[in-house]
DRENDRENTOR-696024 format. One line per 5 residues: their letters; for each residue y, x, z of N, C-alpha, C. Coordinates in Angstrom, 2 decimals. Example, Ala and Ser with C-alpha at 12.3 -4.5 7.8 and 13.67 -1.06 7.14 Angstrom:
REM DRENDRENTOR-696024
as = -5.69 13.19 7.80 -4.50 12.30 7.80 -3.30 13.20 7.80; -2.25 12.85 7.08 -1.06 13.67 7.14 0.03 12.90 7.87
//
This chain:
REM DRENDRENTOR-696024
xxxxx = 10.77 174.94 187.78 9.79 175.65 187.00 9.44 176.98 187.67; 10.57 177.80 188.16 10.29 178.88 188.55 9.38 178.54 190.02; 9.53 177.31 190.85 9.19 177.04 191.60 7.40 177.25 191.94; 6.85 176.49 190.43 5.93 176.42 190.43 4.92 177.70 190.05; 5.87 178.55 189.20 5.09 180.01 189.04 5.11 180.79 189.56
xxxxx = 5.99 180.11 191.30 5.97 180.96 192.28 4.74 181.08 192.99; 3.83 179.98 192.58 2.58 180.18 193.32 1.15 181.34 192.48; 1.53 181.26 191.89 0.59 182.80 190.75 1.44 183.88 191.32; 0.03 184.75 191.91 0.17 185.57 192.52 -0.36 187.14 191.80; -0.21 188.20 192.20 -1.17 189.31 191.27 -1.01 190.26 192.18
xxxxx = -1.87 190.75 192.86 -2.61 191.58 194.21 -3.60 192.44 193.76; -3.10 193.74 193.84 -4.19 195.21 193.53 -5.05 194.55 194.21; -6.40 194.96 193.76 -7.52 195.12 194.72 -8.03 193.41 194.73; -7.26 191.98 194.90 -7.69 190.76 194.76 -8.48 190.50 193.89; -9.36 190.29 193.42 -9.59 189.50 191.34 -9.36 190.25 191.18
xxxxx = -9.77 192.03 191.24 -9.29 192.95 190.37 -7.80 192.80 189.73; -7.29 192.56 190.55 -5.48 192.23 190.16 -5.37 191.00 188.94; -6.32 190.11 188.42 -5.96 189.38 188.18 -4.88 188.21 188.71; -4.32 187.54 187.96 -3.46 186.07 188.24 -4.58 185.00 188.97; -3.53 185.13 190.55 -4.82 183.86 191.60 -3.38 183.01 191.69
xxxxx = -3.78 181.98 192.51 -3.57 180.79 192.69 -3.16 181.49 194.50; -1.23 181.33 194.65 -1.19 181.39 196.08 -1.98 182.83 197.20; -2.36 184.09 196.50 -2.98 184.84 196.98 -4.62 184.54 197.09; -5.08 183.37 197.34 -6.35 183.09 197.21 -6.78 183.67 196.02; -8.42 183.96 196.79 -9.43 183.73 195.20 -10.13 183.28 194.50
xxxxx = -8.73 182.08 194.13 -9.49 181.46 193.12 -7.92 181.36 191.86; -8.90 182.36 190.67 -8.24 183.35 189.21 -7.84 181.92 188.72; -6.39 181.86 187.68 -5.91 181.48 186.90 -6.74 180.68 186.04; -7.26 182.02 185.62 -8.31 181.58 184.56 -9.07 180.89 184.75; -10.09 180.94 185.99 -11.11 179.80 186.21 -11.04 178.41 186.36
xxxxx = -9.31 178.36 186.40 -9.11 176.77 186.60 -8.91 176.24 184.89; -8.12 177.20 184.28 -7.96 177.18 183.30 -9.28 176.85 181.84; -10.42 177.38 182.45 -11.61 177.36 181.92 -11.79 176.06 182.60; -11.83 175.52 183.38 -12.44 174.23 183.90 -11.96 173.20 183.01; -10.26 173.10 183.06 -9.87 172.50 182.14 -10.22 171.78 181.09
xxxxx = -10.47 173.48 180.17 -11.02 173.45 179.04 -12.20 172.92 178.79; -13.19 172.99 179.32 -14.51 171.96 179.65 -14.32 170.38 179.88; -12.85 169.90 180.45 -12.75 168.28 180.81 -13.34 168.17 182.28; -13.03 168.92 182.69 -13.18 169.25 183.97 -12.10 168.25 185.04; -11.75 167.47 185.19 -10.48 166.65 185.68 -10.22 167.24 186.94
xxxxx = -8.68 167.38 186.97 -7.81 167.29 188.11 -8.35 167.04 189.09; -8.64 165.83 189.44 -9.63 165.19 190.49 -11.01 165.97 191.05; -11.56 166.37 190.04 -12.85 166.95 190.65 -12.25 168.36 190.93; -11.37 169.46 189.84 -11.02 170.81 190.56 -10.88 170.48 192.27; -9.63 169.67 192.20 -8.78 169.56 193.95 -10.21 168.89 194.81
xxxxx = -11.19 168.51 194.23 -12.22 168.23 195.32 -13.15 169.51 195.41; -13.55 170.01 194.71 -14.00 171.49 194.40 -13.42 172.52 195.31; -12.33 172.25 195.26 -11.04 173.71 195.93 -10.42 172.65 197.00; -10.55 172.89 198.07 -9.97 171.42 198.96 -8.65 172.27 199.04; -8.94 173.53 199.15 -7.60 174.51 199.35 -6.53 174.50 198.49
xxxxx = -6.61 173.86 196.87 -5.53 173.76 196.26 -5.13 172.26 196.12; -3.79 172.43 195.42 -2.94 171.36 195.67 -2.61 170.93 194.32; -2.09 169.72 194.00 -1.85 169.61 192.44 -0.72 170.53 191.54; -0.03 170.70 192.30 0.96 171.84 191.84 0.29 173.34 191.63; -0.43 173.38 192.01 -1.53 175.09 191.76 -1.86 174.80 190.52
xxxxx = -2.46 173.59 190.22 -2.96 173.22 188.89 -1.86 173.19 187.61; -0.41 172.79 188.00 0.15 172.58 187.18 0.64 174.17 186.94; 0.79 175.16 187.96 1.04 176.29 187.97 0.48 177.16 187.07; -0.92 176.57 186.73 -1.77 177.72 186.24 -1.21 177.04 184.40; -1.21 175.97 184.61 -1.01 175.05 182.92 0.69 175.95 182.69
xxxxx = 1.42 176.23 183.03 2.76 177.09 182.98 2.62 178.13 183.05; 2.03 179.00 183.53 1.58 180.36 183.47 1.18 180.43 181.72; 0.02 179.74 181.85 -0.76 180.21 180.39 0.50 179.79 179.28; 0.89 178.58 179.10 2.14 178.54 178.71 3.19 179.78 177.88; 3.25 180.08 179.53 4.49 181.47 179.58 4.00 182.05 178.47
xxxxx = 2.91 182.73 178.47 1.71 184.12 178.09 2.00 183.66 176.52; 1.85 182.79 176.30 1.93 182.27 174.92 2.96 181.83 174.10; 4.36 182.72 174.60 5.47 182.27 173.77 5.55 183.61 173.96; 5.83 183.99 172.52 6.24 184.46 171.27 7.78 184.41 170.48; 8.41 185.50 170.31 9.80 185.45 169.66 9.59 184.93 168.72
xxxx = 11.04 184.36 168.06 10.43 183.49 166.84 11.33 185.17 165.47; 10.37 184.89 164.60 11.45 185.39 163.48 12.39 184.54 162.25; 13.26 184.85 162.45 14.13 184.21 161.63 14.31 184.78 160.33; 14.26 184.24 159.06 14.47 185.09 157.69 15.59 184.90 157.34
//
């Protein structure tokens, strides 16, 4: 796991220091937005010849991360 969020990167000055993919620029988010559209796997990695399927799964674990929350217990 840690493996894969080793490839999200965050570089002053890149994407305005946004979360890229491997130092490249291409943002977290934009894959993430593709996604969200039904955008398939298949067409991103033909789109980006430069990423790999694991970038993709990287960015789906990232957002992940961002979104856990402590739990409260009563």
């Amino acid at each position: 796991m840690n493996n894969l969020l080793s490839r999200i990167t965050q570089t002053p000055g890149l994407c305005g220091g946004r979360p890229c993919i491997r130092g490249m620029r291409i943002r977290v988010s934009d894959i993430l937005e593709m996604l969200s559209e039904n955008v398939s796997t298949i067409e991103i990695l033909e789109d980006f010849p430069d990423l790999e399927p694991e970038d993709i799964q990287a960015c789906l674990l990232f957002a992940a991360k961002r979104t856990e929350f402590p739990r409260l217990v009563a």
